[in-house]
C-alpha positions in Angstrom: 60.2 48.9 9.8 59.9 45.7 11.9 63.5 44.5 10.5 65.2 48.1 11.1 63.9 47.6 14.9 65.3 44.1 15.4 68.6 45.4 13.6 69.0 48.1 16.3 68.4 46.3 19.0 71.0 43.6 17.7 73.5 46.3 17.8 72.7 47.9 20.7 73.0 44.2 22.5 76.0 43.0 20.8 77.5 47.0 21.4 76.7 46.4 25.4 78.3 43.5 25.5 81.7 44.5 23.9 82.3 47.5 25.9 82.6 46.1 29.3 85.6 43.8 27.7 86.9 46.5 25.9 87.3 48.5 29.1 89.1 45.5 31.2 91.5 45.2 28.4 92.2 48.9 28.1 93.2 48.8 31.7 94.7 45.4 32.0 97.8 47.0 29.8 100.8 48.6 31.0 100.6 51.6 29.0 102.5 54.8 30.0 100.6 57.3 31.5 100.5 60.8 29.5 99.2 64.1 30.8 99.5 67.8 29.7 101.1 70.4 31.2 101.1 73.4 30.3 100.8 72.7 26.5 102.9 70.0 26.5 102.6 66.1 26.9 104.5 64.6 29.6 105.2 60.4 30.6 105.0 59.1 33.8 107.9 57.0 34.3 108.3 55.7 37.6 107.0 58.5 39.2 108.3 61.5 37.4 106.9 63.2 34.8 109.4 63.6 32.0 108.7 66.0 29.3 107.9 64.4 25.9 105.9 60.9 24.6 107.4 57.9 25.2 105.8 54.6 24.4 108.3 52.0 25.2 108.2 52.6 29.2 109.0 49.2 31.0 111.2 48.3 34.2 114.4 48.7 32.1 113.7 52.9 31.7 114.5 55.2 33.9 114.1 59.2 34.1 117.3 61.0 34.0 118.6 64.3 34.2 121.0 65.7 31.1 122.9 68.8 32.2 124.0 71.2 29.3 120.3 72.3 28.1 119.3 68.7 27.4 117.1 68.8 30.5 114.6 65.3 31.9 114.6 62.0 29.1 113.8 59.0 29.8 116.2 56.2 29.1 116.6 52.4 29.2 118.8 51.9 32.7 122.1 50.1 30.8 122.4 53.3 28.8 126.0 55.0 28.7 125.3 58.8 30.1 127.4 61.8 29.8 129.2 63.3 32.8 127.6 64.9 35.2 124.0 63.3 34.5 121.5 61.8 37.7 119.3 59.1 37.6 115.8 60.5 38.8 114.2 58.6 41.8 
């Protein structure tokens, strides 16, 4: 019984200790930010909230506007976009 107890309280001290550095790293990344609306996930890129998951959100993507029932996607800035399309600020 002696054993089990030390055992626990290994893992509970060794546990305490990862999750503080666990946290810091979580939030230390640049991850996109995803929320649900309405049933459906949006990405925060840059400020708006484009429908849909996108993980490769950097400096180089921007939200745009796709006339024509294509609606708000996020693509990288360089990207060659059909008439009549806006660049969301």
């Amino acid at each position: 019984m002696k054993l089990l107890k030390t055992k626990l309280a290994v893992l509970l001290a060794t546990s305490c200790l990862m999750v503080p550095s666990v946290i810091s790293a979580a939030t230390e990344t640049d991850a996109p930010y995803y929320t649900y609306q309405n049933g459906v996930v949006h990405t925060l890129v840059h400020g708006v909230l484009v429908p849909g998951r996108y993980t490769n959100v950097d400096e180089d993507t921007v939200a745009v506007y796709i006339p024509g029932g294509v609606g708000i996607i996020a693509v990288d800035k360089d990207a060659v976009l059909p008439w009549g399309s806006t660049i969301l600020e």
